[in-house]
N, C-alpha and C positions, 0 to 999 in steps of 0.2 A: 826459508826452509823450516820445515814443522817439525815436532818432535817425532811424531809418526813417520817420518821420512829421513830424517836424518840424526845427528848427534842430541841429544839431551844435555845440557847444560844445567839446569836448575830444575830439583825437582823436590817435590815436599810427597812426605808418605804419609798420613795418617797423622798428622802436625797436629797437635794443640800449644794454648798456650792461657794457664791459668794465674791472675792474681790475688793470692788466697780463694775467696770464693764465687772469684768474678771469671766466668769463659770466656774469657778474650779473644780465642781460635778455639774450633771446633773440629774436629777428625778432618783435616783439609787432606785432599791427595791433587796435585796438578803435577806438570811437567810444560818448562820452556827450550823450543827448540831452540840450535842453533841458527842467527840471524832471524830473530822475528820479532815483533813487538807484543807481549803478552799484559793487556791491560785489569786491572782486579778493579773493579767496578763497584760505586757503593756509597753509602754516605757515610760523613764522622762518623765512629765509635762501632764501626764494625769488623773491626779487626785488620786493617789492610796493616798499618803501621805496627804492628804488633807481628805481624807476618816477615814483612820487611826486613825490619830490624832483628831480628830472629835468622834470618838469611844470611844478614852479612857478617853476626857474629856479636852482635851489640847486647842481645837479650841471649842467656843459654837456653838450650835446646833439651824441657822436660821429659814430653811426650810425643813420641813421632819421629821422623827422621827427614832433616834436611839434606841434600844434597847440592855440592858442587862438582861440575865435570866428573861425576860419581865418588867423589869421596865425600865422607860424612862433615859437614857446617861444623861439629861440635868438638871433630876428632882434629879438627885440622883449622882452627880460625885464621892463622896468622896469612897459609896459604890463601886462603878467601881473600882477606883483607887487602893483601898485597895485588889481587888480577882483577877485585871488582872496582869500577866507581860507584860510588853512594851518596847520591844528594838527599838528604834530609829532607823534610817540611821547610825547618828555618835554618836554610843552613849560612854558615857561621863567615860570611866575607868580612872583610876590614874595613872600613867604613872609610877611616880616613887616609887609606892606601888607595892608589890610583887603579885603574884597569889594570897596569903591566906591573904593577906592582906583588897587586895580588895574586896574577898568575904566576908570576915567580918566586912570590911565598909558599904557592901549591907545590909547584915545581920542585923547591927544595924540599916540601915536607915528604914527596915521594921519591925522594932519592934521584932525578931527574936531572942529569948535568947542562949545564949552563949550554951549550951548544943547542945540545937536544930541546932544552925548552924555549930558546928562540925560534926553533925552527917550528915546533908544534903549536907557537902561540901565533904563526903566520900563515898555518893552517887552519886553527882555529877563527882567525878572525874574518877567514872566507866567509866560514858559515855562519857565523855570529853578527857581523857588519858592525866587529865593536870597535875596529879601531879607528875611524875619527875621532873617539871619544879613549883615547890609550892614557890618555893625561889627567884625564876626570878622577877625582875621588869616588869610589863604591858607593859612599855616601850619597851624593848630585846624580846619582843614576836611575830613568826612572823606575817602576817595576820590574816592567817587562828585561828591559835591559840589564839588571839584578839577577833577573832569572838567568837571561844567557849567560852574565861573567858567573853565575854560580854552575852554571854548566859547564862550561867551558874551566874554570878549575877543577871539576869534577874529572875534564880528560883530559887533563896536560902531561898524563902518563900516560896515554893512549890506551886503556883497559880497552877490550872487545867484549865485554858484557857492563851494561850498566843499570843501576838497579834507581828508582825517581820516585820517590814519596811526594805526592798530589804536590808535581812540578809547577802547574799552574792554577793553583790556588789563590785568589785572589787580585790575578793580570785581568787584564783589559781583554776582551774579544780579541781586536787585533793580535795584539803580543800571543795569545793563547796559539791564534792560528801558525803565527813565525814561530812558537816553537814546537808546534807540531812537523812544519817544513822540516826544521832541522832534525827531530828527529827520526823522519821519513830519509831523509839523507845520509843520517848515519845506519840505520839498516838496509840502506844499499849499498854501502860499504861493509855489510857484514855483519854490525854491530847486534849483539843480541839486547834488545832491551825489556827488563819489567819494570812498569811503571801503574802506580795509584793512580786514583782520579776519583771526583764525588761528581763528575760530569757525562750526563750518560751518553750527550751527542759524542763525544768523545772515543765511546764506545768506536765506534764506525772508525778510528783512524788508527784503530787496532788491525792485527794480524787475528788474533785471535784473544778473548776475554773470558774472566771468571765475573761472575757475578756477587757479591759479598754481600751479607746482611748477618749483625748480630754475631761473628762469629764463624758464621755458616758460609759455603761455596753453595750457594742454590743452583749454579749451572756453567757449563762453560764449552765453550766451540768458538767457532767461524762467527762474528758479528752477524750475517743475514743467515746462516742456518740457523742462529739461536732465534732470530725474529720469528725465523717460518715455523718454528717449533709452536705457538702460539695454539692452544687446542680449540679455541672456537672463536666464529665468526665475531667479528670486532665492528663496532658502528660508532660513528661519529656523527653526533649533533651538532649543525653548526645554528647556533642560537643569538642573541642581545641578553638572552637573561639567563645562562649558566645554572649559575648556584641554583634559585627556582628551579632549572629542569634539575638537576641534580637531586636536591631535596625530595623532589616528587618524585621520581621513578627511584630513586633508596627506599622514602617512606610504604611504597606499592609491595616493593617485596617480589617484583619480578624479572629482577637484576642481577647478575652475578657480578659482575663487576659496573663498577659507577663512577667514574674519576674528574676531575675537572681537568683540560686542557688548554690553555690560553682560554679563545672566543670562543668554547667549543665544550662538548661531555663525550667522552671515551663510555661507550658500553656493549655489554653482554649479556646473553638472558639465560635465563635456567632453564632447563629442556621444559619442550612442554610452551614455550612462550617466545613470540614474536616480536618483528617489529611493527606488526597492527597492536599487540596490545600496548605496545609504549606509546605509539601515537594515541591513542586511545588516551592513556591515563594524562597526557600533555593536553590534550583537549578539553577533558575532566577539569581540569585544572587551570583552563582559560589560559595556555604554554602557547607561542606560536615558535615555527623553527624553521632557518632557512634549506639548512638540508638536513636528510637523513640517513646517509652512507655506509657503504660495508669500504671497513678501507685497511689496508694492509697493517700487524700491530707494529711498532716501534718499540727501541728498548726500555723504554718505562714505561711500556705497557705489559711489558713480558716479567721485565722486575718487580713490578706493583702484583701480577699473579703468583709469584714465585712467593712473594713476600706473604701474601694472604696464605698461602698454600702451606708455611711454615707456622700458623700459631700467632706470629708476633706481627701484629700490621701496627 
C-alpha cells in the first residue's frame, strides 16, 4: 500500500541537513506509505545516512520537517524511538555472545519480557534460518549471517516500520539476495520498510525509490516508471574494445550521454545526430562492434542522466 493510497507513516518536508558548511541533505520532500518498501538509492556521501539518522531521532531536526505517523521526529523522539527499528551501517552485535544470547540482550534492552522474546526469537528464526547456528558466537558468523542476527535483533520488539542504513553493504551476492527475501516477507506482513543501498540493481526490489546524489532527491516513483521516464533513445554497443569506442564517440562530440557498461558503451546523441553518424566515427577510427541497439534504459542509466543534469558528475 502506497502512500497515495493509503496511511503515511514517514514523511520528510523540505528536510535539510547541514554540517557547518557542508550540505549534507538538500530541501528533501518524500513520503513512505503504509507496508511498502521505500528504497533511497545512491552512492557514499550522498546523504542517505544523514537522512536516516535524522528520522529516528539520532541527529536533530535543523531545517525541514520530519515526520512519524504525523507527529513531528523533533517534537516527539522518545515516541519514534520506542515503535521504530534501526539497523545502522555497523551495528553494534556482541561478538562473543551467541545467537540467542544476543537476541535476548536486545530483547531486554527493549523492555521485551522473557516469554515474549522466546516466542519472537522462534519466529524470527523461520525467516532467518539462524537457528542451527543458536549456539554460535556473533563473532564465528559469517557476513551475511551477521546481517540477519543484526536484523533480527533489530525485531525482537516486533516494530511495524523498520528503517535499514545500506543493510547489505559489503554481503556476498548470495546473502544480499536471502536478505532481500526476507525483507520481501516482512512487507507482506505489513511491515513498512525504508531502507539505503549504494546498489542500483537493488533499485527493482523496491516498492518504490528515491534516487540520491550529493544531497539531492533527483527523482523518485515506481522502479520501472522511473526507467521509462528516461527522455531519449538509449543505444548499446556491444564491442571487445569499450574504452576505444567510448573515447572516440566523447572525443567526436556527438554524444550526449557516453557511459561504459560491462562488455559494452550506453549512448545517446544530441539532436541533430544519429546512429550513422556514430557508426561513421567508429569506422574513422578503424572501431569494429558487434552490435548497435536501441535498448530499454536501466537505473544507472537514468541516475548517470539525473546526475549530469545536476552540475555535479
Amino acid at each position: 500500500m502506497y502512500a497515495s493510497e493509503g496511511e503515511t507513516v514517514l514523511e520528510a518536508r523540505q528536510f535539510s541537513k547541514h554540517y557547518g558548511q557542508v550540505r549534507a541533505v538538500r530541501n528533501i520532500s518524500f513520503c513512505v506509505g503504509r507496508g511498502e518498501i521505500f528504497g533511497l538509492i545512491g552512492p557514499d556521501g550522498g546523504g542517505k545516512t544523514s537522512l536516516l539518522r535524522s528520522f529516528v531521532g539520532l541527529l536533530p531536526v535543523e531545517t525541514g520537517e520530519l515526520f512519524f505517523r504525523g507527529r513531528s521526529v523533533g517534537a516527539y523522539p522518545e515516541y519514534v524511538r520506542s515503535r521504530i527499528g534501526y539497523m545502522p551501517q555497523h551495528f553494534s552485535l556482541y561478538q562473543d555472545l551467541t545467537v540467542k544470547e544476543n537476541l535476548l540482550f536486545f530483547a531486554d534492552l527493549f523492555d521485551v519480557g522473557r516469554k515474549d522474546a522466546l516466542r519472537r526469537m522462534e519466529e524470527l528464526f523461520l525467516f532467518s534460518g539462524l537457528k542451527p547456528f543458536v549456539r554460535r558466537k556473533a563473532g564465528a558468523l559469517s557476513g551475511g549471517m551477521k546481517q540477519k542476527l543484526a536484523l533480527s535483533c533489530m525485531l525482537i520488539h516486533s516494530p511495524d516500520i523498520i528503517i535499514l542504513d545500506e543493510p547489505t553493504f559489503g554481503v556476498d551476492p548470495l546473502s544480499r539476495n536471502d536478505f532481500w527475501q526476507i525483507l520481501a516477507r516482512l512487507r507482506e506482513e505489513g511491515t513498512t520498510i525504508l531502507v539505503s543501498t549504494a546498489y542500483m540493481d537493488e533499485a527493482g526490489l523496491c516498492d518504490r525509490v528515491g534516487l540520491m546524489f550529493k544531497g539531492r532527491l533527483l527523482a523518485s516513483d515506481e522502479p520501472e516508471r522511473l526507467k521509462k521516464s528516461y527522455p531519449q533513445t538509449l543505444y548499446r554497443i556491444g564491442t571487445s574494445r569499450p574504452h576505444l569506442v567510448q573515447d572516440s564517440l566523447e572525443a567526436s562530440g556527438i554524444c550526449d550521454e557516453c557511459h561504459l557498461f560491462g562488455e559494452g558503451v550506453h549512448v545517446t546523441f544530441i539532436p541533430g545526430r544519429t546512429t550513422a553518424d556514430g557508426k561513421e566515427v567508429l569506422e574513422k577510427a578503424g572501431l569494429s562492434w558487434d552490435s548497435f541497439d536501441a535498448i530499454e534504459a536501466g537505473m544507472e542509466d537514468l541516475f548517470l542522466k539525473l546526475m549530469k543534469e545536476t552540475g555535479d558528475e
